[in-house]
PDB file as gemmi writes it, atoms N, CA and C in Angstrom:
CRYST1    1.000    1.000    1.000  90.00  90.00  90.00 P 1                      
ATOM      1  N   UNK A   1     112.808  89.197 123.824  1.00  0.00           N  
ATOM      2  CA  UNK A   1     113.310  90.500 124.182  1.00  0.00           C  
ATOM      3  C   UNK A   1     114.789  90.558 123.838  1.00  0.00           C  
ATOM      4  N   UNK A   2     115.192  91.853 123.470  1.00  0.00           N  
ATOM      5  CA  UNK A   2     116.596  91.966 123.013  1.00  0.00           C  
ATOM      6  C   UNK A   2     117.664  92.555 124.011  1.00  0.00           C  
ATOM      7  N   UNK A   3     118.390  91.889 124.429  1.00  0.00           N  
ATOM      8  CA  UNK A   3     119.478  92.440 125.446  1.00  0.00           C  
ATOM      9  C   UNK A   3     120.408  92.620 124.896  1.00  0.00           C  
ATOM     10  N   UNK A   4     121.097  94.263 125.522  1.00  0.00           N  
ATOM     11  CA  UNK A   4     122.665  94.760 125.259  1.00  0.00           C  
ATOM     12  C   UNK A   4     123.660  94.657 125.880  1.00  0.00           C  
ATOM     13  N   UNK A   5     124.756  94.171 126.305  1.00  0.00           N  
ATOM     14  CA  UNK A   5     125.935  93.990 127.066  1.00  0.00           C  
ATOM     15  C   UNK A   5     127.209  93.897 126.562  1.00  0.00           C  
ATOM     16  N   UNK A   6     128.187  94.035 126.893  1.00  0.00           N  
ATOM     17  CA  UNK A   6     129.616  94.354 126.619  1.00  0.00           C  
ATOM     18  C   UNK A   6     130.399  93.524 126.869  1.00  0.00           C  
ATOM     19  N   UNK A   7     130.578  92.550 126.348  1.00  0.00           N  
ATOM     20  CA  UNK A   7     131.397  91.203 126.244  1.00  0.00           C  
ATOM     21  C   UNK A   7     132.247  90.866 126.517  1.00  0.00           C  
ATOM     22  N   UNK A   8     132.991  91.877 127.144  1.00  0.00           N  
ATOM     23  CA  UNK A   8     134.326  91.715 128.347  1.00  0.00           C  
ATOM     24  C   UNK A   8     133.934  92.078 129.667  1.00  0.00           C  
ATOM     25  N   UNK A   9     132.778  92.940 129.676  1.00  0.00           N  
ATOM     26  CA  UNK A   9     132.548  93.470 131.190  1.00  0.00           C  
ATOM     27  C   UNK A   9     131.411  92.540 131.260  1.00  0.00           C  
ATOM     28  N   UNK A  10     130.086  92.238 130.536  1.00  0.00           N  
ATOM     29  CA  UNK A  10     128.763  91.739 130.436  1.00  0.00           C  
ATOM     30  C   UNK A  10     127.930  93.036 131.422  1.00  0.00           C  
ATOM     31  N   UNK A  11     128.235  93.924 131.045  1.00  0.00           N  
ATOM     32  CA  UNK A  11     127.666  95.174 131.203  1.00  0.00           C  
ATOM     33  C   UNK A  11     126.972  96.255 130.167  1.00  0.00           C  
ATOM     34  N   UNK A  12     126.063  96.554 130.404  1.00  0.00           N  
ATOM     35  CA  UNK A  12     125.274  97.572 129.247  1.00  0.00           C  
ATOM     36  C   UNK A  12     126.633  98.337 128.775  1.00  0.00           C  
ATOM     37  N   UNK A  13     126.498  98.329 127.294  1.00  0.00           N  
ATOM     38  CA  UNK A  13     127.573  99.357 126.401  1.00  0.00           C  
ATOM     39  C   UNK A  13     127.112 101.008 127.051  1.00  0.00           C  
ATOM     40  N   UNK A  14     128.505 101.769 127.478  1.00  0.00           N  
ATOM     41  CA  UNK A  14     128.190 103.309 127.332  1.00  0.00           C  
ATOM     42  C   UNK A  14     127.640 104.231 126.898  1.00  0.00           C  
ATOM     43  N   UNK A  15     127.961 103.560 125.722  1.00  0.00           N  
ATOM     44  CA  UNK A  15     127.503 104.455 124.589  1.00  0.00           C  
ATOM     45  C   UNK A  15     125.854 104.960 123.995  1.00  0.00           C  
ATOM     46  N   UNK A  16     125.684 104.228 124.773  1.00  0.00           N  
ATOM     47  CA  UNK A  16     123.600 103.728 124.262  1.00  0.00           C  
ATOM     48  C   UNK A  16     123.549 105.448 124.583  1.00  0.00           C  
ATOM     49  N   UNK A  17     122.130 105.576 123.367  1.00  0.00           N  
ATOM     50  CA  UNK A  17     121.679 107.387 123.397  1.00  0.00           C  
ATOM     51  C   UNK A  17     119.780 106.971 124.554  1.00  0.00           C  
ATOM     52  N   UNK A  18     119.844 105.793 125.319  1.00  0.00           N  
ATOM     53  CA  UNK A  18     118.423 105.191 126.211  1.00  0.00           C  
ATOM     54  C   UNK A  18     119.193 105.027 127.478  1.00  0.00           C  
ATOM     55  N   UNK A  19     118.256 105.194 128.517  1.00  0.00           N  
ATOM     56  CA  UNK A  19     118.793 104.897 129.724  1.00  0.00           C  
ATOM     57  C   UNK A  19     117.418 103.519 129.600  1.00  0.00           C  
ATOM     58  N   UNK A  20     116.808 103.811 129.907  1.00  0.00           N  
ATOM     59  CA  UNK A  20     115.586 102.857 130.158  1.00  0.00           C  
ATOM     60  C   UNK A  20     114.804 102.208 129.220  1.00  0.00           C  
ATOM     61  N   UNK A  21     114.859 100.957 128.835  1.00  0.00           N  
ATOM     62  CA  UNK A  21     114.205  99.557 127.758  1.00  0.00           C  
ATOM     63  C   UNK A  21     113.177 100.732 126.974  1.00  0.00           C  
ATOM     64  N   UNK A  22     112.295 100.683 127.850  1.00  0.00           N  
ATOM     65  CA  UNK A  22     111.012 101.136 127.381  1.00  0.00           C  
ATOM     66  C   UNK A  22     110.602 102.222 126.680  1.00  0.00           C  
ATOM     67  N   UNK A  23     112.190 103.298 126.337  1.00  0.00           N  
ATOM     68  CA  UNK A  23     112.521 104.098 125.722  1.00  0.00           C  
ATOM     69  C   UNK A  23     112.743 103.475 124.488  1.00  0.00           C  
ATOM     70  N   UNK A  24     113.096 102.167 124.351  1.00  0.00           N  
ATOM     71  CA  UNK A  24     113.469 101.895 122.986  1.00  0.00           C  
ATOM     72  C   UNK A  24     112.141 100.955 122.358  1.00  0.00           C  
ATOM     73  N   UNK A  25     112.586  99.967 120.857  1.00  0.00           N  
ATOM     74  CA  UNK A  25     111.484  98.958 120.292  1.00  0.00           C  
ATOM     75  C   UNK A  25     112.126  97.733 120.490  1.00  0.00           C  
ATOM     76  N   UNK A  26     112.685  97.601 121.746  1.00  0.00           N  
ATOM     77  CA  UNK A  26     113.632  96.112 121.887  1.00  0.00           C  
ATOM     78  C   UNK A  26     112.448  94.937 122.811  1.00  0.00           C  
ATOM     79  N   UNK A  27     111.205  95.421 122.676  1.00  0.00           N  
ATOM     80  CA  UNK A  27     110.083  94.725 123.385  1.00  0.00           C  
ATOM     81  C   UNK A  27     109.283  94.553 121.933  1.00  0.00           C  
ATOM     82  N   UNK A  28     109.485  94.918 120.636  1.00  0.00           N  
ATOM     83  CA  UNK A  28     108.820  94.828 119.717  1.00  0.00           C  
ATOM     84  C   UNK A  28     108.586  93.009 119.445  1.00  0.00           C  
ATOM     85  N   UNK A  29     109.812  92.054 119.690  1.00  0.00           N  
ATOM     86  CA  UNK A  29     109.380  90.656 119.649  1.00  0.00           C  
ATOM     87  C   UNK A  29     108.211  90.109 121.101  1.00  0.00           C  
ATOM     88  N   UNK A  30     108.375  90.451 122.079  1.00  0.00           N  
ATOM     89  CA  UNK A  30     107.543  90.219 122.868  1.00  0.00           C  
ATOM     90  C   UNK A  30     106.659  90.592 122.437  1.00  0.00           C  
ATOM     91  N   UNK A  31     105.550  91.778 122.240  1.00  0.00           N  
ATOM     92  CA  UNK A  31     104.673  92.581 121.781  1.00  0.00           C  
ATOM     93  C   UNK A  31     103.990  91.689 120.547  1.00  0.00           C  
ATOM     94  N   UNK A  32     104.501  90.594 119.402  1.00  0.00           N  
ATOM     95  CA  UNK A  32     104.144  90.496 118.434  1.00  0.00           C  
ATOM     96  C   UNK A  32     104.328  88.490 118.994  1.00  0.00           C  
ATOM     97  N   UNK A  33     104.588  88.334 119.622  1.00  0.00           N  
ATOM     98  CA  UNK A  33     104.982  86.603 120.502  1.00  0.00           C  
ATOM     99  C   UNK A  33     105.600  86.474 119.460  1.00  0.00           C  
ATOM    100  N   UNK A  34     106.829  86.540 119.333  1.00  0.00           N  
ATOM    101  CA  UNK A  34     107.520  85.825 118.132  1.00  0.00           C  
ATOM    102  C   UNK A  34     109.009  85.999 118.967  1.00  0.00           C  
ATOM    103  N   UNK A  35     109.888  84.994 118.185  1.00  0.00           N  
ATOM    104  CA  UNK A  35     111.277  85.242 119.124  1.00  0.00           C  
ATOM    105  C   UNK A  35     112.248  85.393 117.654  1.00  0.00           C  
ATOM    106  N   UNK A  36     113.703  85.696 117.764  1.00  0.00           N  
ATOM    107  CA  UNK A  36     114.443  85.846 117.045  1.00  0.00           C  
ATOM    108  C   UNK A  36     115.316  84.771 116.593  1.00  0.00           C  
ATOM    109  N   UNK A  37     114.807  84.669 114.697  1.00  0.00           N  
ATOM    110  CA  UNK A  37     116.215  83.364 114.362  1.00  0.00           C  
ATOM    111  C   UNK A  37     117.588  83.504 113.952  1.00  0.00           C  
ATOM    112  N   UNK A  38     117.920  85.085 113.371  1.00  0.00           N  
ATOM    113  CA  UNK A  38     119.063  85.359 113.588  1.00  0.00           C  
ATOM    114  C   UNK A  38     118.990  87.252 113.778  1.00  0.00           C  
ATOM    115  N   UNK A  39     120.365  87.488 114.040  1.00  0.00           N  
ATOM    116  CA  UNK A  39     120.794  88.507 114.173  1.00  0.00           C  
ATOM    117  C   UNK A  39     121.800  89.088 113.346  1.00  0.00           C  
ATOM    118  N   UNK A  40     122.065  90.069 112.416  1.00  0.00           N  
ATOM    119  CA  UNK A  40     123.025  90.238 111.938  1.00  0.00           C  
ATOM    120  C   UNK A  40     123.535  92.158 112.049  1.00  0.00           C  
ATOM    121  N   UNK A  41     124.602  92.228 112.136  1.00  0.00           N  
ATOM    122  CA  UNK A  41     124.969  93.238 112.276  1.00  0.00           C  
ATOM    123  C   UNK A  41     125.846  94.186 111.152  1.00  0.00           C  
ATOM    124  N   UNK A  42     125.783  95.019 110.770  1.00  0.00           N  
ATOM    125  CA  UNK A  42     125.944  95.996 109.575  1.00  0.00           C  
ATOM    126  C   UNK A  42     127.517  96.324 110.133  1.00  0.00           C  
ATOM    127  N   UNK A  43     128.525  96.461 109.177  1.00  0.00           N  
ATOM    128  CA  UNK A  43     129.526  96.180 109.152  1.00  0.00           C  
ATOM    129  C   UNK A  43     130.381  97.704 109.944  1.00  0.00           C  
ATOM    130  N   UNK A  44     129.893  98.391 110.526  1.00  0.00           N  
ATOM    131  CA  UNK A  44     130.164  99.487 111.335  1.00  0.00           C  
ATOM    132  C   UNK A  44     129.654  99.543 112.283  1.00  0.00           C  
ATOM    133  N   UNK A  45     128.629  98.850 112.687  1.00  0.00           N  
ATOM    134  CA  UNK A  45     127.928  98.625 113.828  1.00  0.00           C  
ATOM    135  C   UNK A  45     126.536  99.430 114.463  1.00  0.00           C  
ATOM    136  N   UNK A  46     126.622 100.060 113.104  1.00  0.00           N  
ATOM    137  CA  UNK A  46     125.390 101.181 113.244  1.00  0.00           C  
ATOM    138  C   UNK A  46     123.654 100.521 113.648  1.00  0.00           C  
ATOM    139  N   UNK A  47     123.724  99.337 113.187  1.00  0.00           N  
ATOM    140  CA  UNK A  47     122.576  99.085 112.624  1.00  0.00           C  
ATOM    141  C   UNK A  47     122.372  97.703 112.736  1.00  0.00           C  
ATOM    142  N   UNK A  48     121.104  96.852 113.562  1.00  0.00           N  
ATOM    143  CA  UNK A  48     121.582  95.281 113.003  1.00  0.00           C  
ATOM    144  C   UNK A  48     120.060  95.119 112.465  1.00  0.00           C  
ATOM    145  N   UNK A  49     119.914  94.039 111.978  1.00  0.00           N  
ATOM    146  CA  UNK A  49     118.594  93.425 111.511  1.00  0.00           C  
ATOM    147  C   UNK A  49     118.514  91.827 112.252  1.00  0.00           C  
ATOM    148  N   UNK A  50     117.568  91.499 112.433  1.00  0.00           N  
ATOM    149  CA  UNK A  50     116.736  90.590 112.460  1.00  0.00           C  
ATOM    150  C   UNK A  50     115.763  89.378 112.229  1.00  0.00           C  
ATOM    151  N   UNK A  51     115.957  88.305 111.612  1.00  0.00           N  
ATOM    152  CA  UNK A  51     114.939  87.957 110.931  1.00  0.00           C  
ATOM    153  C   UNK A  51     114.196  87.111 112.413  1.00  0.00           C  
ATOM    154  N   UNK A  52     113.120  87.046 112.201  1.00  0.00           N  
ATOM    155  CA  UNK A  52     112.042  86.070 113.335  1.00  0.00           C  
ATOM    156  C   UNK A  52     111.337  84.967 112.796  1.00  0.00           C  
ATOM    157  N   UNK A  53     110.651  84.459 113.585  1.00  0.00           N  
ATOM    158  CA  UNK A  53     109.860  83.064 113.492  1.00  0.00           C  
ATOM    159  C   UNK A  53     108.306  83.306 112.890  1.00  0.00           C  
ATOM    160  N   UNK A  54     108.426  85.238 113.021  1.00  0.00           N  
ATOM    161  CA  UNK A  54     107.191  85.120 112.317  1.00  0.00           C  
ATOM    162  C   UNK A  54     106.976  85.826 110.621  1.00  0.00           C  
ATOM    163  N   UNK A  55     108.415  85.306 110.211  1.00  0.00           N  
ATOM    164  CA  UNK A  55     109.102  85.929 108.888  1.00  0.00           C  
ATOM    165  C   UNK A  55     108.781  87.240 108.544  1.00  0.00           C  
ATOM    166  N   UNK A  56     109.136  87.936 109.957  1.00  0.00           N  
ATOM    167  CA  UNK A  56     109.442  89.799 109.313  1.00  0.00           C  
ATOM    168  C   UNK A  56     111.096  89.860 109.253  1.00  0.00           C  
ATOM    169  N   UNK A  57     111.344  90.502 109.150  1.00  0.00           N  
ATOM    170  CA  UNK A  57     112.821  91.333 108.803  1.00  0.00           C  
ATOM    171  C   UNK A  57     112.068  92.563 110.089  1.00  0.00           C  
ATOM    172  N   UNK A  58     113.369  92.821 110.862  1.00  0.00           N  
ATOM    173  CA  UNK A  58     113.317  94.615 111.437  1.00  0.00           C  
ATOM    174  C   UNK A  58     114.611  94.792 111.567  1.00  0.00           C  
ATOM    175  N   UNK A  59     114.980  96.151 111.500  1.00  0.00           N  
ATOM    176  CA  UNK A  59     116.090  96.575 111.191  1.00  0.00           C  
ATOM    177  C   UNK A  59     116.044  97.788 111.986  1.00  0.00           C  
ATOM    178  N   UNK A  60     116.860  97.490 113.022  1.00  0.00           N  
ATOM    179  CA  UNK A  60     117.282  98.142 114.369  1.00  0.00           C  
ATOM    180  C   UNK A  60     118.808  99.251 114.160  1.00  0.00           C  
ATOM    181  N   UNK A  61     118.295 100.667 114.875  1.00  0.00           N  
ATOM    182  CA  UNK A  61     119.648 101.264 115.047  1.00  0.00           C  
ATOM    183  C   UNK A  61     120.043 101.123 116.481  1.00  0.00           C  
ATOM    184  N   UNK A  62     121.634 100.621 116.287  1.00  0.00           N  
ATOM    185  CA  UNK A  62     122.049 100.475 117.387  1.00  0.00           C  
ATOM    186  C   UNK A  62     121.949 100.941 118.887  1.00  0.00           C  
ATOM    187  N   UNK A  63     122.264 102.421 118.269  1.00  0.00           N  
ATOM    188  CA  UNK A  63     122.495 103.177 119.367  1.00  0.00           C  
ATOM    189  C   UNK A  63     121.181 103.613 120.091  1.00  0.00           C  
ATOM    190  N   UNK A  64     120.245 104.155 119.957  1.00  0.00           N  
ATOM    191  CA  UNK A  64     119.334 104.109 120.108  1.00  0.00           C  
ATOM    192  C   UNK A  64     118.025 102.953 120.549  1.00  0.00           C  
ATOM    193  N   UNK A  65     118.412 101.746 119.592  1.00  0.00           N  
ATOM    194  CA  UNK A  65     117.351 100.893 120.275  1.00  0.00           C  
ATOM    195  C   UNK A  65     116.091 101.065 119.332  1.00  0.00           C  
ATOM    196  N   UNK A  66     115.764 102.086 118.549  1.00  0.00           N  
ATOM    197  CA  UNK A  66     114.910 101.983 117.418  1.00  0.00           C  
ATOM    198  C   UNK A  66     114.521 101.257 116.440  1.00  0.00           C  
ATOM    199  N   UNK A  67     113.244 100.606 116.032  1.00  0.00           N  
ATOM    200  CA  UNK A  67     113.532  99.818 114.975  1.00  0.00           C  
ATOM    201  C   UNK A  67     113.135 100.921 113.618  1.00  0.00           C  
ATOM    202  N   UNK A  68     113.764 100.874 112.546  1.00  0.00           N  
ATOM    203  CA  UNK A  68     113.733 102.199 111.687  1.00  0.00           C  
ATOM    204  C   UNK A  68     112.877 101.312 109.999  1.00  0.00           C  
ATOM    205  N   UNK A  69     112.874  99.893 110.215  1.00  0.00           N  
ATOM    206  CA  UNK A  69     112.116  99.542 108.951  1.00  0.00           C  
ATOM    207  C   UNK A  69     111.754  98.253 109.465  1.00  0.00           C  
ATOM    208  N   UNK A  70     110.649  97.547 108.984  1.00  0.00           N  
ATOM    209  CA  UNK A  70     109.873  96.024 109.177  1.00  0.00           C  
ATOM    210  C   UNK A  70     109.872  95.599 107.793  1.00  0.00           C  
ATOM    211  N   UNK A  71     109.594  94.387 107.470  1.00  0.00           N  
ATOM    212  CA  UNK A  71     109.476  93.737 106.615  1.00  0.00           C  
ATOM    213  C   UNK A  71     108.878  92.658 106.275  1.00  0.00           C  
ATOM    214  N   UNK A  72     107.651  91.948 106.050  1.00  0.00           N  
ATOM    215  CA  UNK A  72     106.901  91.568 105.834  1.00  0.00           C  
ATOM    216  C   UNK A  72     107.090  90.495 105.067  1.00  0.00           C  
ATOM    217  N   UNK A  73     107.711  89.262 105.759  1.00  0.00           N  
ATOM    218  CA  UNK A  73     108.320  88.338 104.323  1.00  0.00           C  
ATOM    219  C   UNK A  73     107.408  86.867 104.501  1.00  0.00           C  
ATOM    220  N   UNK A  74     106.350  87.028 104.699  1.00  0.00           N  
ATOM    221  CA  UNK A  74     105.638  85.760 105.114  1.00  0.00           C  
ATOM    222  C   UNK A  74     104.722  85.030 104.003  1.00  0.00           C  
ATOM    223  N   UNK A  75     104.215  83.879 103.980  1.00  0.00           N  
ATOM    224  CA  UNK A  75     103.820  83.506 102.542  1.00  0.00           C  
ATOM    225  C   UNK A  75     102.385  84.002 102.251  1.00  0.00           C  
ATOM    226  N   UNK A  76     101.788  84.345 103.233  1.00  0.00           N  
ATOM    227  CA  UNK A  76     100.574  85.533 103.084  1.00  0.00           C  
ATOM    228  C   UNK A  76     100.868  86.921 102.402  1.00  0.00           C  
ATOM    229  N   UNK A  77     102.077  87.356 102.216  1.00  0.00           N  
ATOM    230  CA  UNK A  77     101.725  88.557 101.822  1.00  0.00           C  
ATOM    231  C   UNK A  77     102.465  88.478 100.324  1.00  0.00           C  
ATOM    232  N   UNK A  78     103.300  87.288 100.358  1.00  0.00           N  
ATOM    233  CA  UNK A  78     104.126  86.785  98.742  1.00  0.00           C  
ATOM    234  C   UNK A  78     102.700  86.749  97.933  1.00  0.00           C  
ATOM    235  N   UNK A  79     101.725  85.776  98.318  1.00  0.00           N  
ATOM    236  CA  UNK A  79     100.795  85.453  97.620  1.00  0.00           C  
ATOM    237  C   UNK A  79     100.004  86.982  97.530  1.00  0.00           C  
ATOM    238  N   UNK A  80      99.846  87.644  97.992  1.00  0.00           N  
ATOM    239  CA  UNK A  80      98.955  89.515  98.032  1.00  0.00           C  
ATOM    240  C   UNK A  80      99.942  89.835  96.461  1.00  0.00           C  
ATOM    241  N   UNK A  81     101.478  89.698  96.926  1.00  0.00           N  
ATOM    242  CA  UNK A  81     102.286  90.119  95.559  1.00  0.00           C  
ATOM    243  C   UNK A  81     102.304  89.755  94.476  1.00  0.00           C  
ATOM    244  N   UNK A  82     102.011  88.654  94.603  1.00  0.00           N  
ATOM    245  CA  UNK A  82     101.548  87.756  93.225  1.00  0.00           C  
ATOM    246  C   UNK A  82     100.608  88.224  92.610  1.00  0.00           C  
ATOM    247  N   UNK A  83      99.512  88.185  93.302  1.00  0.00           N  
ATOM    248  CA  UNK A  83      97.876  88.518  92.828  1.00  0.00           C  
ATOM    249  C   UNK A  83      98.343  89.985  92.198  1.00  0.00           C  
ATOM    250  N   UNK A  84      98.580  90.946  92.900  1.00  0.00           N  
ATOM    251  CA  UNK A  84      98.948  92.213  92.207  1.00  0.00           C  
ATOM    252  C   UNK A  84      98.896  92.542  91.312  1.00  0.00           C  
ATOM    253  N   UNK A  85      99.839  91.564  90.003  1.00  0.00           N  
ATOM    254  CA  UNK A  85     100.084  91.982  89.059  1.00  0.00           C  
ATOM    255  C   UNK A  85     101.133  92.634  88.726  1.00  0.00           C  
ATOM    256  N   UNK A  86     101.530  93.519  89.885  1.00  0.00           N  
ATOM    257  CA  UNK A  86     102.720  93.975  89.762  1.00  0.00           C  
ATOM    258  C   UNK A  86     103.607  93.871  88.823  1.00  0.00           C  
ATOM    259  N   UNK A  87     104.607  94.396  88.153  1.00  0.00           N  
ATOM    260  CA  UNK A  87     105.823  93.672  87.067  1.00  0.00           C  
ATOM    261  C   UNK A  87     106.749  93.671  87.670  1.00  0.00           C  
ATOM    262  N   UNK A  88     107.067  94.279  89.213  1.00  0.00           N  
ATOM    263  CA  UNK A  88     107.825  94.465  89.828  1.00  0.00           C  
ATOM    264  C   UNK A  88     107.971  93.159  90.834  1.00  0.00           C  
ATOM    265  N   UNK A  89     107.045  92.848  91.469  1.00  0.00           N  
ATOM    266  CA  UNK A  89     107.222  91.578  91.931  1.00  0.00           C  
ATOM    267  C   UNK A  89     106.730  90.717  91.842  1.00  0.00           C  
ATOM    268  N   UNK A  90     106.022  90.571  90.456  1.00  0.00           N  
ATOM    269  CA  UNK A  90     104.970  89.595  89.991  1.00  0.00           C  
ATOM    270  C   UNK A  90     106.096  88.256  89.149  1.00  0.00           C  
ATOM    271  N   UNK A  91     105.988  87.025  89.633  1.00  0.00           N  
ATOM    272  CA  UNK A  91     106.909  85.958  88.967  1.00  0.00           C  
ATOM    273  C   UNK A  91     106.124  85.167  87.951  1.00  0.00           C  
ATOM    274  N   UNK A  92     106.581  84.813  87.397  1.00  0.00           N  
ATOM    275  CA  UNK A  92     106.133  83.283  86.276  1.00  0.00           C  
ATOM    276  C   UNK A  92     105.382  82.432  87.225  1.00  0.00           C  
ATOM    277  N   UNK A  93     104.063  82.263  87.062  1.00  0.00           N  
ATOM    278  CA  UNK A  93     103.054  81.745  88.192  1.00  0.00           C  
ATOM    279  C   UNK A  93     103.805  80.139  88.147  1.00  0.00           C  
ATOM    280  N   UNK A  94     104.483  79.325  87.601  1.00  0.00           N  
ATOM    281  CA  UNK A  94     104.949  77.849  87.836  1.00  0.00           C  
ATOM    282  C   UNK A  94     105.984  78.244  88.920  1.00  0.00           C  
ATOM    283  N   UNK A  95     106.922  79.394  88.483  1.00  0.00           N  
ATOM    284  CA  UNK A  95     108.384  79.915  89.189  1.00  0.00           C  
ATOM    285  C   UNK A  95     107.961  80.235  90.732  1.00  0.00           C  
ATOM    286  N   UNK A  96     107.112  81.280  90.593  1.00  0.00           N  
ATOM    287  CA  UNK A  96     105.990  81.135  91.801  1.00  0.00           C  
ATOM    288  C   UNK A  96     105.808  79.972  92.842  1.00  0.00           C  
ATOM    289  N   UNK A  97     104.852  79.016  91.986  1.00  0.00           N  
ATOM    290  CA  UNK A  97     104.523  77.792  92.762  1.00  0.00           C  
ATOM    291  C   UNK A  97     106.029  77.055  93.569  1.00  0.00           C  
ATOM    292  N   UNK A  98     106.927  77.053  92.862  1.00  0.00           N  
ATOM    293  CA  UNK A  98     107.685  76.068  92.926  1.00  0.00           C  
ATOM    294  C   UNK A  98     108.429  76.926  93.999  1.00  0.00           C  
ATOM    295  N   UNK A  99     108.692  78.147  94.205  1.00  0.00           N  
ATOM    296  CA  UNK A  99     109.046  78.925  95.396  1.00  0.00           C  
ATOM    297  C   UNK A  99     108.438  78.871  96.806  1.00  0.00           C  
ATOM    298  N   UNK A 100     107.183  79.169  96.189  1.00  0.00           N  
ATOM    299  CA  UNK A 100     106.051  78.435  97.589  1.00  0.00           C  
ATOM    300  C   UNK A 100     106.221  77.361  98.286  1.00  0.00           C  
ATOM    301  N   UNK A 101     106.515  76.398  97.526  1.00  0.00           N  
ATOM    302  CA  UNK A 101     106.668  74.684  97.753  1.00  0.00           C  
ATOM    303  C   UNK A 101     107.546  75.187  98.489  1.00  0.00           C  
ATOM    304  N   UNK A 102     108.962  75.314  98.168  1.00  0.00           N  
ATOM    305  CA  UNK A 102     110.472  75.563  98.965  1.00  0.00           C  
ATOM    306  C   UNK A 102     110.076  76.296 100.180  1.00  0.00           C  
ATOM    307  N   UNK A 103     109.424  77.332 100.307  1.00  0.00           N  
ATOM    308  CA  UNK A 103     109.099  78.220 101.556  1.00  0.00           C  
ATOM    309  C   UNK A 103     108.282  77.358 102.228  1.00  0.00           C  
ATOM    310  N   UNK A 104     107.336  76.630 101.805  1.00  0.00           N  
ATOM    311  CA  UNK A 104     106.670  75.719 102.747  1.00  0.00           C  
ATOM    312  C   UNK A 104     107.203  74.927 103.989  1.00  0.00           C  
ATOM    313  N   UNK A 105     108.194  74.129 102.842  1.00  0.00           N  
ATOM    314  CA  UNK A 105     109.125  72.994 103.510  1.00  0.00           C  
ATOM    315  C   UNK A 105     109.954  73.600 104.523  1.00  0.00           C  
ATOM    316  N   UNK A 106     110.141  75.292 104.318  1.00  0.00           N  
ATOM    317  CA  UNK A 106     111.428  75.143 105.757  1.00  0.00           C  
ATOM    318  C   UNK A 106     109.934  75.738 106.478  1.00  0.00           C  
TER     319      UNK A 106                                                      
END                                                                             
């Protein structure tokens, strides 16, 4: 679960457009059992992203508490992209393999 607080007071920020959690998608890691490996925040503060343990990307607006995009970066759905055909995200099937390997290992 994602908590907000104010780092001099350790009090909820003012500014939030939610009074109550459950108004927002900050239960979206509970909901899916996965927890968060980092956090990063967009250089105005509008916006942070996420990556998790269950290799999505979500990309949260601040103020609100919304998550506004997911991302799907897991080696189940690389391999869907592959198969595709795609030219867009289709790699050199060795370039491929040898990416897989690397994603394996971490």
């Amino acid at each position: 679960q994602i908590e907000y607080w104010d780092a001099t007071t350790f009090e909820p920020p003012r500014n939030l457009k939610w009074e109550l959690k459950m108004d927002t998608d900050l239960f979206e890691l509970q909901k899916t059992k996965t927890y968060a490996l980092s956090v990063h925040f967009s250089h105005h503060g509008k916006y942070f992203a996420m990556t998790s343990k269950d290799r999505t990307v979500r990309v949260y607006k601040f103020l609100t508490g919304k998550m506004i995009c997911k991302y799907d970066e897991s080696l189940k759905n690389a391999q869907q992209l592959q198969r595709s055909k795609n030219p867009l995200y289709h790699l050199d099937d060795i370039e491929f393999g040898r990416r897989m390997a690397v994603e394996r290992e971490i």
